[in-house]
PyMOL Python script that loads the backbone (N, CA, C, O; Angstrom):
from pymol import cmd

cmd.read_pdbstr("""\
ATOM      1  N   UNK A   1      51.350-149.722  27.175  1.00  0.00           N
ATOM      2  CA  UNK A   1      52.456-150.195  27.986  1.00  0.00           C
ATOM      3  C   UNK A   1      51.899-151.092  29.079  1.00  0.00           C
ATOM      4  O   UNK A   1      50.734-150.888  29.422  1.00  0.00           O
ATOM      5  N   UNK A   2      52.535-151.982  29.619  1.00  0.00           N
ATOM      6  CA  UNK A   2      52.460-152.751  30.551  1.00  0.00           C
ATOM      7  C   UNK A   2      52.831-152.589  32.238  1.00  0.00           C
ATOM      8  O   UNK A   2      53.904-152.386  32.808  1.00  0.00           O
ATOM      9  N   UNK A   3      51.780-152.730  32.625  1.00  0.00           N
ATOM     10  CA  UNK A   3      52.547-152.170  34.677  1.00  0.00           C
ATOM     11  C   UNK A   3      52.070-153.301  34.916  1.00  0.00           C
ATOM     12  O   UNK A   3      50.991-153.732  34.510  1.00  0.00           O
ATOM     13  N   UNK A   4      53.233-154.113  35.921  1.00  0.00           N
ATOM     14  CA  UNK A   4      52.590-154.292  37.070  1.00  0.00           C
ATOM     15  C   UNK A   4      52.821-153.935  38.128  1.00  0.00           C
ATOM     16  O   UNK A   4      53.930-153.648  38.581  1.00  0.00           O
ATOM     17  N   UNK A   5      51.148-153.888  39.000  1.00  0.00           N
ATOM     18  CA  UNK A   5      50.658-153.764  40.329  1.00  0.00           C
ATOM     19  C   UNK A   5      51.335-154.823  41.131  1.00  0.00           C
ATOM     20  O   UNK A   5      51.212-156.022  40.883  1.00  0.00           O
ATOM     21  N   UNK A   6      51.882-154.451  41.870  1.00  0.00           N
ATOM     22  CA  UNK A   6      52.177-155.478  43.409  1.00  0.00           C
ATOM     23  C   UNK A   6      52.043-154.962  44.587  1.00  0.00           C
ATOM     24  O   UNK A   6      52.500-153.893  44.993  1.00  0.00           O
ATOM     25  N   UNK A   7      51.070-156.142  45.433  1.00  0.00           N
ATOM     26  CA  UNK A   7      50.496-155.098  46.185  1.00  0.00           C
ATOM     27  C   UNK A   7      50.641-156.245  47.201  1.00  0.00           C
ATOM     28  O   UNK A   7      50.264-157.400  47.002  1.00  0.00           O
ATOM     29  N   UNK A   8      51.310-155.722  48.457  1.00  0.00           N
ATOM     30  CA  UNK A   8      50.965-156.266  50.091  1.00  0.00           C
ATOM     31  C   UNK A   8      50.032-156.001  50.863  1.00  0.00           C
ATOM     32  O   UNK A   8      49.893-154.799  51.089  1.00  0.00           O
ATOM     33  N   UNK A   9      49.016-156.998  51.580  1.00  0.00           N
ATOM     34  CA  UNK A   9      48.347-156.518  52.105  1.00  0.00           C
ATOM     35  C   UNK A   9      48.956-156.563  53.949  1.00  0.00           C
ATOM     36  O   UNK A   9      49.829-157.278  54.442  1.00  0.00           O
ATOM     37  N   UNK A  10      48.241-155.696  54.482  1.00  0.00           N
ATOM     38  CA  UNK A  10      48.362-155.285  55.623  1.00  0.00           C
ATOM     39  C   UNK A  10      48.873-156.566  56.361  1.00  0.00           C
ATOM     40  O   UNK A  10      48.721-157.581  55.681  1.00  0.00           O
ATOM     41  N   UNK A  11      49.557-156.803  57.838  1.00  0.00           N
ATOM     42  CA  UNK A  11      49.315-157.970  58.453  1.00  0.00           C
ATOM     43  C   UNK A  11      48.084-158.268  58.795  1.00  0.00           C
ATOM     44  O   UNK A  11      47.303-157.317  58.805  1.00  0.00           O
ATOM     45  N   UNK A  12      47.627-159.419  59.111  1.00  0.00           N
ATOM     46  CA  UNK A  12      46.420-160.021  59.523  1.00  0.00           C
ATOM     47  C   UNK A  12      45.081-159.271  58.886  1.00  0.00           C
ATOM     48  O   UNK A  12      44.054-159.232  59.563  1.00  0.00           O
ATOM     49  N   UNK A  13      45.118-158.805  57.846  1.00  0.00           N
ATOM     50  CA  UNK A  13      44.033-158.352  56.766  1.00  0.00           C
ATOM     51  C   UNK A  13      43.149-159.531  55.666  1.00  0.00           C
ATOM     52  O   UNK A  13      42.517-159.363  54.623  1.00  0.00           O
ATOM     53  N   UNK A  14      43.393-160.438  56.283  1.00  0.00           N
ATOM     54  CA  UNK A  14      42.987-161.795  55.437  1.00  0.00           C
ATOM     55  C   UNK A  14      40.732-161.643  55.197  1.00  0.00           C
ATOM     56  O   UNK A  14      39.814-162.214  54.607  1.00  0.00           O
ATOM     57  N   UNK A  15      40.947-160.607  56.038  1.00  0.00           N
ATOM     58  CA  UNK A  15      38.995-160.576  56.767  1.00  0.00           C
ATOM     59  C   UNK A  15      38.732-159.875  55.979  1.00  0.00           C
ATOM     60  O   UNK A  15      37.667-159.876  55.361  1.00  0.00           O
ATOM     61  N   UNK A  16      39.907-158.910  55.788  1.00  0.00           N
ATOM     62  CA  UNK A  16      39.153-157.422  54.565  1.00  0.00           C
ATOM     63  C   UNK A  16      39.197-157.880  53.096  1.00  0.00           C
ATOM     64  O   UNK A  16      38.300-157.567  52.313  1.00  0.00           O
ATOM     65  N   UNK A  17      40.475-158.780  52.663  1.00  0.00           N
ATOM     66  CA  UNK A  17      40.572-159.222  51.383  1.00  0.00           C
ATOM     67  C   UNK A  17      39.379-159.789  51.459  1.00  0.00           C
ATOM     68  O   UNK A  17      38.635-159.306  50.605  1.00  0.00           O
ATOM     69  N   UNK A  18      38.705-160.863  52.312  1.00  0.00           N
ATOM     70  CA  UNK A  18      38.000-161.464  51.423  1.00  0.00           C
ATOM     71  C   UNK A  18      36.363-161.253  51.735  1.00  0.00           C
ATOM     72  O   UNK A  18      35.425-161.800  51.155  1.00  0.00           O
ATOM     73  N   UNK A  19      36.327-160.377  52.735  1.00  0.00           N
ATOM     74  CA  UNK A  19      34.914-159.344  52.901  1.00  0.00           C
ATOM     75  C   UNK A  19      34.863-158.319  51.630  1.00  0.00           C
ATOM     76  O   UNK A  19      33.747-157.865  51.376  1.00  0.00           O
ATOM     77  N   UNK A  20      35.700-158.004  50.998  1.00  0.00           N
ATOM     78  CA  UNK A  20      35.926-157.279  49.924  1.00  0.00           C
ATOM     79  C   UNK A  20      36.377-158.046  48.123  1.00  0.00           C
ATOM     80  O   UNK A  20      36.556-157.446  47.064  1.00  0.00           O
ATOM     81  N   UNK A  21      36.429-159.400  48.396  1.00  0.00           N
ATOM     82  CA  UNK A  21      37.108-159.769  47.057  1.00  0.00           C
ATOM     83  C   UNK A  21      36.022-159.943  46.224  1.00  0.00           C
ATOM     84  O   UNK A  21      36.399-159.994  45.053  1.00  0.00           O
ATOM     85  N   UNK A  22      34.726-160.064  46.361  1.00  0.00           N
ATOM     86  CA  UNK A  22      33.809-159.745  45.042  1.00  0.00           C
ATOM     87  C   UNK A  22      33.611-158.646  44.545  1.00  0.00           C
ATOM     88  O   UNK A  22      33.115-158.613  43.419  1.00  0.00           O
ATOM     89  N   UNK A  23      33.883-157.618  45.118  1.00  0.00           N
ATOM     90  CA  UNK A  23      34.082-156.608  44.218  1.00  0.00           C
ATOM     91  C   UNK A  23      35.138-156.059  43.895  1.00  0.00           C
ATOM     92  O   UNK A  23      34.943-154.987  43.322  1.00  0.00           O
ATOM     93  N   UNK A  24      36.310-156.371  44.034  1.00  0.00           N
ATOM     94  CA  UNK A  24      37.550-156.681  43.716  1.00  0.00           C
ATOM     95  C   UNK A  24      37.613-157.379  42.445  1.00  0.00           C
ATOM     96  O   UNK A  24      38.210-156.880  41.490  1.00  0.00           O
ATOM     97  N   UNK A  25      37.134-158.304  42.389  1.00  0.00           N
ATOM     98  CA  UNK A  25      37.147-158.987  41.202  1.00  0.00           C
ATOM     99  C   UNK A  25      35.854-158.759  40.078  1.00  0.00           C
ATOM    100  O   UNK A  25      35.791-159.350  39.000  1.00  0.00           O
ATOM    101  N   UNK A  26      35.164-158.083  40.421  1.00  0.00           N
ATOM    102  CA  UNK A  26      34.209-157.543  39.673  1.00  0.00           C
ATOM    103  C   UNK A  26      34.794-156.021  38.813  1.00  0.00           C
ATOM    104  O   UNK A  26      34.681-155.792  37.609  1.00  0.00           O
ATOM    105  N   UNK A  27      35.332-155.265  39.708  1.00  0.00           N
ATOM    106  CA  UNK A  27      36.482-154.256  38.910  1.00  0.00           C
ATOM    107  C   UNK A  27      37.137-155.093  38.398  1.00  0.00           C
ATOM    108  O   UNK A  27      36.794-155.056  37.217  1.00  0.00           O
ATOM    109  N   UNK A  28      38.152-156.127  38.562  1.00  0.00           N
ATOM    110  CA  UNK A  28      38.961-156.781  37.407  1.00  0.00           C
ATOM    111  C   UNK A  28      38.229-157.385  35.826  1.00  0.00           C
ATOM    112  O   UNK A  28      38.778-157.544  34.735  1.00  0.00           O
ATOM    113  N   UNK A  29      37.273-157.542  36.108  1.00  0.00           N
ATOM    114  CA  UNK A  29      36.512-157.704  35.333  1.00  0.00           C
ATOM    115  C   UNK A  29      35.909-156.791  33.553  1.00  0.00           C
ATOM    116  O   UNK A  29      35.932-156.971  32.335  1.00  0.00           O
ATOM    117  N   UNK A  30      35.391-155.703  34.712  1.00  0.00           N
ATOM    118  CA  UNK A  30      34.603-154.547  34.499  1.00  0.00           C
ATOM    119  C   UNK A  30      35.931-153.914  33.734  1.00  0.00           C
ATOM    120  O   UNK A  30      35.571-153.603  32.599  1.00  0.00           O
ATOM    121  N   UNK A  31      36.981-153.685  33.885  1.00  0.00           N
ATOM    122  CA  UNK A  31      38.385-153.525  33.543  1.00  0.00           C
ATOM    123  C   UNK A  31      38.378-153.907  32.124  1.00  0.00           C
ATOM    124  O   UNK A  31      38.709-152.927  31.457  1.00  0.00           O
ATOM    125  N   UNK A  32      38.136-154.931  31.395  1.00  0.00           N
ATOM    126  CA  UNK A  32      38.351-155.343  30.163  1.00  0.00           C
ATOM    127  C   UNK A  32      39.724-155.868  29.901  1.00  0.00           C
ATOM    128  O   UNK A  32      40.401-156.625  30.596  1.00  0.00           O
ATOM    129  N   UNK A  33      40.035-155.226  28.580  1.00  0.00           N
ATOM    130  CA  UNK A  33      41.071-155.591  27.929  1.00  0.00           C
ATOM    131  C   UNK A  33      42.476-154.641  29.008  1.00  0.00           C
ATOM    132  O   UNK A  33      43.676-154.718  28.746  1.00  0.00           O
ATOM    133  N   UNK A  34      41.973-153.950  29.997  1.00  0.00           N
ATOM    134  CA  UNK A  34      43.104-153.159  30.754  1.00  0.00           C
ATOM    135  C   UNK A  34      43.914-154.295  31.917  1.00  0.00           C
ATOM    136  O   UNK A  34      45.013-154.286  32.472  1.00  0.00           O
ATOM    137  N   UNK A  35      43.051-154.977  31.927  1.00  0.00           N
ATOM    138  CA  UNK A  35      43.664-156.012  33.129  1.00  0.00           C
ATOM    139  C   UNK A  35      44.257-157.535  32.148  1.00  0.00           C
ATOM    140  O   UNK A  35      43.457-158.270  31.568  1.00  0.00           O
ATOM    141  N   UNK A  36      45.206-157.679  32.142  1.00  0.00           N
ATOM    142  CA  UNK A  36      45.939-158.580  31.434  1.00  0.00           C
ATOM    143  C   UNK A  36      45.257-160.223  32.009  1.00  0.00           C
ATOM    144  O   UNK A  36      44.496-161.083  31.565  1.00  0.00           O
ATOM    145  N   UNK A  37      46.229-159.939  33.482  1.00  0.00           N
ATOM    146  CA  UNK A  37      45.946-161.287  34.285  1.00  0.00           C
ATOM    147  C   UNK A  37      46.328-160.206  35.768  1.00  0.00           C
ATOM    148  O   UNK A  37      46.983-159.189  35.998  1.00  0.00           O
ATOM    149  N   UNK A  38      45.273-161.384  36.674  1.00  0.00           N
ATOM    150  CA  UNK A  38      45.727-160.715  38.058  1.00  0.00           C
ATOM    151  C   UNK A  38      45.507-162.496  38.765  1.00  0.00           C
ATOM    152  O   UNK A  38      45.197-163.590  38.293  1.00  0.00           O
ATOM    153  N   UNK A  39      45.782-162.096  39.772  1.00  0.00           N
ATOM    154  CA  UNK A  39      46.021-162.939  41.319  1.00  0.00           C
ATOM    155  C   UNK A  39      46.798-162.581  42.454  1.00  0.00           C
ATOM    156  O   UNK A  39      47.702-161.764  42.631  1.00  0.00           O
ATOM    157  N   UNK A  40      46.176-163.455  43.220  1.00  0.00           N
ATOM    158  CA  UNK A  40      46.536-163.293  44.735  1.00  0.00           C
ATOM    159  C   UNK A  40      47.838-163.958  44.984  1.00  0.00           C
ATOM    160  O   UNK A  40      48.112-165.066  44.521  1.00  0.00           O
ATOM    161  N   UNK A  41      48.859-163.055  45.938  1.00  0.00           N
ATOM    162  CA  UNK A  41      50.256-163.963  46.120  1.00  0.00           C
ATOM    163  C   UNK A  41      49.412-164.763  47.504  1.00  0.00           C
ATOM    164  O   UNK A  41      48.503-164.327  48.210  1.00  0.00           O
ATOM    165  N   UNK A  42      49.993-165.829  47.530  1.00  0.00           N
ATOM    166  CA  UNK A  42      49.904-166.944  48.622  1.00  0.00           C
ATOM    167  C   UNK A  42      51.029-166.778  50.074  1.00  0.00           C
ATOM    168  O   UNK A  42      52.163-166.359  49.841  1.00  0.00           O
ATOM    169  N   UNK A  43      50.743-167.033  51.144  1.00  0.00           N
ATOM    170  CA  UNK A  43      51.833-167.384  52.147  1.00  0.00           C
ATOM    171  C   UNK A  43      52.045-168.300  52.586  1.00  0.00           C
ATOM    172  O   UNK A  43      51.154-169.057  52.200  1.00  0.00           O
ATOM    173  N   UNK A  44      53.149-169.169  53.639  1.00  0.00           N
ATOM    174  CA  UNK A  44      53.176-170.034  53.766  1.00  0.00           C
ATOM    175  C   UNK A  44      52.026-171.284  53.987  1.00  0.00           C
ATOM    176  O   UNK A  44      52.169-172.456  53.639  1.00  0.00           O
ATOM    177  N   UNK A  45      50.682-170.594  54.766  1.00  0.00           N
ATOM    178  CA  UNK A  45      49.815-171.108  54.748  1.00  0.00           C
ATOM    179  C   UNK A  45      48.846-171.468  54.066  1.00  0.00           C
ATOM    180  O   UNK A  45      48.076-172.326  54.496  1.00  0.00           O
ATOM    181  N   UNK A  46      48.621-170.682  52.433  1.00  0.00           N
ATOM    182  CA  UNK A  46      47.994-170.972  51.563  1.00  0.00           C
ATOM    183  C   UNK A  46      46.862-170.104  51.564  1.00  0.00           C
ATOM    184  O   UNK A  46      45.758-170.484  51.173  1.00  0.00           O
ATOM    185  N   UNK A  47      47.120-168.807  52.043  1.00  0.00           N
ATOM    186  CA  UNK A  47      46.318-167.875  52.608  1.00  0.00           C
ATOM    187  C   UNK A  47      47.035-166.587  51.627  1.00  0.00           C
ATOM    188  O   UNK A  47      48.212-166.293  51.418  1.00  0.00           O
ATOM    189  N   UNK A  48      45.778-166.009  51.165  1.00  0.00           N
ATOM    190  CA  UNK A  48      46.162-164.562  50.060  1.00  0.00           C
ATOM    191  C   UNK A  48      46.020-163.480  51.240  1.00  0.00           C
ATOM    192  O   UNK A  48      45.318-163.162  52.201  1.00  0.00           O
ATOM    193  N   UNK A  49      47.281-163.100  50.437  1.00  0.00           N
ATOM    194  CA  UNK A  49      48.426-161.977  51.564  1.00  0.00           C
ATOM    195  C   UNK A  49      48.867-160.647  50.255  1.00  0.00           C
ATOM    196  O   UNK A  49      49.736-159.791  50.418  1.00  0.00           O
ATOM    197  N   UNK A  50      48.324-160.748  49.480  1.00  0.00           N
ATOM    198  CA  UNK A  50      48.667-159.470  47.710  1.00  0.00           C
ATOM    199  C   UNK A  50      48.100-160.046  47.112  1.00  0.00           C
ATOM    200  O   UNK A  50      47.325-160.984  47.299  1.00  0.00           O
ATOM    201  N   UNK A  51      48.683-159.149  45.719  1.00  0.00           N
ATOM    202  CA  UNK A  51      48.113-159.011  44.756  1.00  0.00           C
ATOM    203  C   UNK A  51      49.193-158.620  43.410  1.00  0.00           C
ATOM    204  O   UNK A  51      49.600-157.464  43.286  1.00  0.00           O
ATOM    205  N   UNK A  52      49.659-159.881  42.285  1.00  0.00           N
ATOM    206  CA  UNK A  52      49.910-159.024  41.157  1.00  0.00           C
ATOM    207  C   UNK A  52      48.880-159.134  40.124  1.00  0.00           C
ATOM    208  O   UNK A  52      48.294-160.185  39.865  1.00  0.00           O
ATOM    209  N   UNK A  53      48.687-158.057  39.565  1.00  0.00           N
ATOM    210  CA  UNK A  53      47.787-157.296  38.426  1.00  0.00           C
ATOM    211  C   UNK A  53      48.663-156.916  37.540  1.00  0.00           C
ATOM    212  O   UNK A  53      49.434-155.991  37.790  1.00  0.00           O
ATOM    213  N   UNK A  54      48.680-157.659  36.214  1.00  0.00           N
ATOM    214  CA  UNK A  54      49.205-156.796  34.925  1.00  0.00           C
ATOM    215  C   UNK A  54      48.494-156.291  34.360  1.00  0.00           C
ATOM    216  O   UNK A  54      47.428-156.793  34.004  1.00  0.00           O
ATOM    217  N   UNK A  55      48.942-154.918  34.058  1.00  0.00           N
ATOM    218  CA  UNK A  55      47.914-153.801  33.360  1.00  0.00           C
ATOM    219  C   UNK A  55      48.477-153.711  31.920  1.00  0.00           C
ATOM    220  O   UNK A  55      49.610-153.908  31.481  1.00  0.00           O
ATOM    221  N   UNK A  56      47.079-153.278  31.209  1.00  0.00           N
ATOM    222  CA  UNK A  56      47.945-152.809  29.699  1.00  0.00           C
ATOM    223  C   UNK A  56      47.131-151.224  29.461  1.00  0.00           C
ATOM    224  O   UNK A  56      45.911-151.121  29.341  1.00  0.00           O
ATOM    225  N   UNK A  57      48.003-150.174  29.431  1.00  0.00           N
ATOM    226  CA  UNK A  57      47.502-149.216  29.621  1.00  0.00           C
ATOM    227  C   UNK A  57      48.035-148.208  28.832  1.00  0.00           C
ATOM    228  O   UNK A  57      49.154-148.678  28.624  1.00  0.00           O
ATOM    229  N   UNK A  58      48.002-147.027  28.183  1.00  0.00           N
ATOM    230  CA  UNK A  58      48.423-145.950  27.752  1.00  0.00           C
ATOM    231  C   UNK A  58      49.690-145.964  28.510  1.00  0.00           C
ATOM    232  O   UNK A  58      50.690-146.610  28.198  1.00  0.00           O
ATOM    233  N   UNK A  59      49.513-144.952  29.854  1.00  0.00           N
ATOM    234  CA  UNK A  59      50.682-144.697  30.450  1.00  0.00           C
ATOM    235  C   UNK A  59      50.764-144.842  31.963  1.00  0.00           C
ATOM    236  O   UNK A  59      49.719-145.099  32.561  1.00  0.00           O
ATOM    237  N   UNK A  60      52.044-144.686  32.730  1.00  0.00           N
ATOM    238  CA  UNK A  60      51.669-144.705  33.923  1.00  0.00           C
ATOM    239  C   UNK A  60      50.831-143.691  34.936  1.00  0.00           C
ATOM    240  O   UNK A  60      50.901-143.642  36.164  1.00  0.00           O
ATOM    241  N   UNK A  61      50.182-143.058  34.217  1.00  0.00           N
ATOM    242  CA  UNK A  61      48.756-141.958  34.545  1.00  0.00           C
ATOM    243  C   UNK A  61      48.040-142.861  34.885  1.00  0.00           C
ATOM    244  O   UNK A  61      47.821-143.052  36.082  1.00  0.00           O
ATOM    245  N   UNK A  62      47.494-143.651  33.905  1.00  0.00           N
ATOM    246  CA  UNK A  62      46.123-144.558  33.926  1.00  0.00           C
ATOM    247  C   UNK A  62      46.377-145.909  34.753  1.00  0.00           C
ATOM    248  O   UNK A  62      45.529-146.748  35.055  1.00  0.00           O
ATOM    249  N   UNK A  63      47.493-145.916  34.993  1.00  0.00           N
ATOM    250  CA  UNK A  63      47.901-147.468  35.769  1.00  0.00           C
ATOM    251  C   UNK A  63      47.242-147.249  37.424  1.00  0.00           C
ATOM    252  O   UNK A  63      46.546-147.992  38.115  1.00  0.00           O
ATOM    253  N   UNK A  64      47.968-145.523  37.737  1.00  0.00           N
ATOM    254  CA  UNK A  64      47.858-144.517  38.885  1.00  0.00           C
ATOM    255  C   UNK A  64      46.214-145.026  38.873  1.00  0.00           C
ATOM    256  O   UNK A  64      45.673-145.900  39.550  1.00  0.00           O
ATOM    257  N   UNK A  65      45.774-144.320  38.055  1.00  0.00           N
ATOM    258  CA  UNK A  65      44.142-143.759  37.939  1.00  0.00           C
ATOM    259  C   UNK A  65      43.272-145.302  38.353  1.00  0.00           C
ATOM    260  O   UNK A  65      42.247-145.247  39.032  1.00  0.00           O
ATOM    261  N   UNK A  66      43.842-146.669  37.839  1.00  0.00           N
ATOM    262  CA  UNK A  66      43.137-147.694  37.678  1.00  0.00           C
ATOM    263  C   UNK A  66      43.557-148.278  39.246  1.00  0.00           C
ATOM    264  O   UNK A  66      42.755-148.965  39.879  1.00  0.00           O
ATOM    265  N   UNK A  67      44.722-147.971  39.715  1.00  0.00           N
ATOM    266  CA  UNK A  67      44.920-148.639  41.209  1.00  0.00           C
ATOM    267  C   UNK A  67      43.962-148.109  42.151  1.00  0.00           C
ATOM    268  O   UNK A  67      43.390-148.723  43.052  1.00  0.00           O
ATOM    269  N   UNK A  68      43.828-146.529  41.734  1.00  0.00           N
ATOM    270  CA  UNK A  68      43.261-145.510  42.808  1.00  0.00           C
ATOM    271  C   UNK A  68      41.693-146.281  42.998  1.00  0.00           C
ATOM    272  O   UNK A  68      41.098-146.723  43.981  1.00  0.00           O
ATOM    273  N   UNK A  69      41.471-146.221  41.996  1.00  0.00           N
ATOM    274  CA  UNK A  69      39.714-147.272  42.011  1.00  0.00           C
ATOM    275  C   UNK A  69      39.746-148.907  42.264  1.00  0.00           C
ATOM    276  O   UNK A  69      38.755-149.564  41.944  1.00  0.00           O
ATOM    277  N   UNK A  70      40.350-149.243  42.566  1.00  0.00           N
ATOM    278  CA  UNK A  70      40.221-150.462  42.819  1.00  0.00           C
ATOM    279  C   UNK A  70      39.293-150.453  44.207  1.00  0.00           C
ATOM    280  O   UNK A  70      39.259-149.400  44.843  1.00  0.00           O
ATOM    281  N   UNK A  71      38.422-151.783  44.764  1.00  0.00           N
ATOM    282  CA  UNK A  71      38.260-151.354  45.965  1.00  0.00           C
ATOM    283  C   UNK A  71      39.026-152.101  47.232  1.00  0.00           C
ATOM    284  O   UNK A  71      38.986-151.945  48.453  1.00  0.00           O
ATOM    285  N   UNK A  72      39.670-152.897  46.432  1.00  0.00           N
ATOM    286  CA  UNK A  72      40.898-152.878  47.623  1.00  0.00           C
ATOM    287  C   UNK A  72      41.365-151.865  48.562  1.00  0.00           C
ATOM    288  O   UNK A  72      41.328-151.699  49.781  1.00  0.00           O
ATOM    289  N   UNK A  73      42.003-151.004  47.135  1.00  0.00           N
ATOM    290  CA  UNK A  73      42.033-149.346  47.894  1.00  0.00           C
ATOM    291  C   UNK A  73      41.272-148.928  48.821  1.00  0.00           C
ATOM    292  O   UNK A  73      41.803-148.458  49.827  1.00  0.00           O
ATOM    293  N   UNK A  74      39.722-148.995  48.713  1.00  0.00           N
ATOM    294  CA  UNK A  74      39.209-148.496  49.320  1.00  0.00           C
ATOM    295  C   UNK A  74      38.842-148.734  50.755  1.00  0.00           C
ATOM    296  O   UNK A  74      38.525-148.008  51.698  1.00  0.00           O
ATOM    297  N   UNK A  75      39.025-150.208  50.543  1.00  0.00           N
ATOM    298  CA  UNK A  75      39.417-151.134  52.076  1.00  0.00           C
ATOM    299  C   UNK A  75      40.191-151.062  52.988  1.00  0.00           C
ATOM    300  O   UNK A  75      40.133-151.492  54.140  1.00  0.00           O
ATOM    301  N   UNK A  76      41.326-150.205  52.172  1.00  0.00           N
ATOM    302  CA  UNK A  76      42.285-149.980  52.849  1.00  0.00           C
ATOM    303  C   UNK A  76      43.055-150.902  53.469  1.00  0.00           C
ATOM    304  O   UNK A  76      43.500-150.970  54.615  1.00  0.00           O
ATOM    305  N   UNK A  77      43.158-151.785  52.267  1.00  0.00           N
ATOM    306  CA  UNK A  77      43.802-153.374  52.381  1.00  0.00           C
ATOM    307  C   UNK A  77      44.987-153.261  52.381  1.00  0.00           C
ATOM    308  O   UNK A  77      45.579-154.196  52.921  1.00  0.00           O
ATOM    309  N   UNK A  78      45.759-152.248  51.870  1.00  0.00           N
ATOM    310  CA  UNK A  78      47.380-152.973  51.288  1.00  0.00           C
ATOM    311  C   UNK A  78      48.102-151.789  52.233  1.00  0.00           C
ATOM    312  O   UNK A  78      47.795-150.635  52.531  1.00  0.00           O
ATOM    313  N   UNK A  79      49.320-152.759  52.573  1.00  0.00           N
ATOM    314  CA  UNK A  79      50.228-151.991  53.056  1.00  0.00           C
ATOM    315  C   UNK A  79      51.314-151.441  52.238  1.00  0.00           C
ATOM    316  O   UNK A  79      52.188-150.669  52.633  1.00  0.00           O
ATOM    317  N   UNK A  80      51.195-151.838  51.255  1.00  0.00           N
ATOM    318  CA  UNK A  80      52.166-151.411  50.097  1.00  0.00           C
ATOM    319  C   UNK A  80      51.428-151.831  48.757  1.00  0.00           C
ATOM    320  O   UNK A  80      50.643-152.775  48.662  1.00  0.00           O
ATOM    321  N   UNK A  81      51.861-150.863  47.611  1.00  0.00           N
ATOM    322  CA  UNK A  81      51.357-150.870  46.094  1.00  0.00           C
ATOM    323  C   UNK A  81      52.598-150.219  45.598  1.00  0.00           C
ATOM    324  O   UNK A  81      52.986-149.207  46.183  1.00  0.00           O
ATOM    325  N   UNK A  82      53.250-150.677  44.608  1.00  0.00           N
ATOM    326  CA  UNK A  82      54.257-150.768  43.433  1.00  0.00           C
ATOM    327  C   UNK A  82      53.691-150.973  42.393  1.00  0.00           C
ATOM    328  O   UNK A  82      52.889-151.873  42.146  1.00  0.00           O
ATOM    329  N   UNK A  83      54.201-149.871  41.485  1.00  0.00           N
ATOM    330  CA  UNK A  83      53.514-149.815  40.306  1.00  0.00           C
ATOM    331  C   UNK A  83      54.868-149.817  39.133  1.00  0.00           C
ATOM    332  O   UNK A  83      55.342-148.689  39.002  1.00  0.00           O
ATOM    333  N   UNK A  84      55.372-150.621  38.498  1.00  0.00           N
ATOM    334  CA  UNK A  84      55.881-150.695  37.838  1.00  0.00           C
ATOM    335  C   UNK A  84      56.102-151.093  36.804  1.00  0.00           C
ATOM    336  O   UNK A  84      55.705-152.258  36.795  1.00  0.00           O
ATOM    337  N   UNK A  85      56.843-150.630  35.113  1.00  0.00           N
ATOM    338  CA  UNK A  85      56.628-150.614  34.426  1.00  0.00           C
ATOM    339  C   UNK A  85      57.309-152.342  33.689  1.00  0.00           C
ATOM    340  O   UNK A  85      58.152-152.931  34.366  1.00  0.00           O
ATOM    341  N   UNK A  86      56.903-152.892  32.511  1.00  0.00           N
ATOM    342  CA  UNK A  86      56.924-154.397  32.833  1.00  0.00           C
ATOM    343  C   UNK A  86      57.017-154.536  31.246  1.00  0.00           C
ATOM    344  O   UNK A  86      56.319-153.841  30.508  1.00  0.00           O
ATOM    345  N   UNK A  87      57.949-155.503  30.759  1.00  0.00           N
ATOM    346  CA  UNK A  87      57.915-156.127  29.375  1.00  0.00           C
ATOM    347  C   UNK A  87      57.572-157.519  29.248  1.00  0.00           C
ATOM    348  O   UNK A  87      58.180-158.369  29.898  1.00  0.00           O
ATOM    349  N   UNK A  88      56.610-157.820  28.430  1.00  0.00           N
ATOM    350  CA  UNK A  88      56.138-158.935  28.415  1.00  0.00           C
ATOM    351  C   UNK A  88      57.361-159.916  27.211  1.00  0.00           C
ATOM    352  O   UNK A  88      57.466-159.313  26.143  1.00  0.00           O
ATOM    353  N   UNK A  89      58.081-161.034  27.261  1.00  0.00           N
ATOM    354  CA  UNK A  89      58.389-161.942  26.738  1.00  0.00           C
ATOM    355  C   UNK A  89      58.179-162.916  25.935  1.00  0.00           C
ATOM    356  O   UNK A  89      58.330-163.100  24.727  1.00  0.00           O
ATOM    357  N   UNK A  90      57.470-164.040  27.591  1.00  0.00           N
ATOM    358  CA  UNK A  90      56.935-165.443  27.226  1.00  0.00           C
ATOM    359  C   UNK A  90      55.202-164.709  27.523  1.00  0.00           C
ATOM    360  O   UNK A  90      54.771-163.607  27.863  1.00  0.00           O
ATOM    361  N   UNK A  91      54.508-166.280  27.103  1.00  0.00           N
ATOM    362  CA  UNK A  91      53.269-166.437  27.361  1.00  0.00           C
ATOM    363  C   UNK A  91      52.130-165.546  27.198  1.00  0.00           C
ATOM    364  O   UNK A  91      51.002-165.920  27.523  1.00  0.00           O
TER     365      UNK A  91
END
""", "prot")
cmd.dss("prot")
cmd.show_as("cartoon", "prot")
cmd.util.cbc("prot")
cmd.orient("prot")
């Protein structure tokens, strides 16, 4: 099944995303075939402020299990994470 992650980061957290985005993106990586596509949402300024991540996963256990390790998480970057379940269409 398919989740996606949407994730806000904190206000003025722009220092932690990106003191933290190589290994951020090294778990996306390391992830495989579980991480569909990810990126950073943009704000008016052109400055990454989230995150959507499409997952392809068993169930929403492992979506849980795969957010919990991220090290975003561990940065304690986001002020919000939504995990929801997602049908793919186009593309």
């Amino acid at each position: 099944m398919r989740i996606a992650l949407i994730a806000k980061d904190k206000p003025g957290a722009l220092d932690i995303r990106k003191a933290n985005r190589d290994a951020h993106v090294a778990y996306l990586k390391f992830s495989g075939d579980t991480v569909e596509m990810a990126g950073p949402f943009l704000d008016n300024d052109g400055n990454m402020c989230g995150s959507l991540i499409i997952l392809n996963v068993a169930d929403m256990a492992e979506a849980r299990a795969w957010a919990a390790n991220d090290p975003y998480k561990a940065a304690n970057l986001f002020a919000s994470v939504e995990l929801t379940a997602w049908n793919k269409v186009l593309g």
